[in-house]
C-alpha positions in Angstrom: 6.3 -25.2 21.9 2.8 -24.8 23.0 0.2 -25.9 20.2 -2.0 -22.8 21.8 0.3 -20.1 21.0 -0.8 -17.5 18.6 2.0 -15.6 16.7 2.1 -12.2 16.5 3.9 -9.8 14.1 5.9 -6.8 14.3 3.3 -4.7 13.1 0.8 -5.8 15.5 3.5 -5.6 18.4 3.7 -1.7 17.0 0.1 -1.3 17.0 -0.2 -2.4 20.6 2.4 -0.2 22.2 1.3 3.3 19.9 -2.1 2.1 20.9 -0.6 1.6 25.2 0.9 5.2 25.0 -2.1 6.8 23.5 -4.4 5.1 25.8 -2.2 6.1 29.0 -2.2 10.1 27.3 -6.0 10.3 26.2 -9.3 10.0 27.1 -10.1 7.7 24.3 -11.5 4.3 24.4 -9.9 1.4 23.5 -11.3 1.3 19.6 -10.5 4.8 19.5 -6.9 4.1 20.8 -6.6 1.2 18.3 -7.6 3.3 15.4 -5.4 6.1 16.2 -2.8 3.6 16.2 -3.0 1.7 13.1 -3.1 5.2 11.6 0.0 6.2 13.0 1.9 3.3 12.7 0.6 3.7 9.1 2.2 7.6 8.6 5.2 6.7 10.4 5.4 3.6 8.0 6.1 5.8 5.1 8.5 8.1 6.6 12.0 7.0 4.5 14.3 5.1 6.4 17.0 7.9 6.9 15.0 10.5 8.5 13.4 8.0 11.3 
């Protein structure tokens, strides 16, 4: 295992890929993209279980 690698969570990985769509759908800015997807990864966070 490399000493340099930097683990990354599930949440992050989440973040990264909402963040990739809206980026690829938008005209927004990479901040702008981020935020938008923390927020949404946020909301669909507290959607139960059962109806995802």
């Amino acid at each position: 295992m490399n000493a340099d690698t930097v683990p990354v969570s599930r949440y992050e990985i989440r973040v990264d890929t909402v963040k990739k769509i809206v980026n690829e759908h938008t005209d927004l800015d990479n901040e702008a993209a981020f935020a938008l997807a923390v927020h949404m990864v946020r909301a669909l966070d507290t959607v139960p279980e059962p109806v995802r």
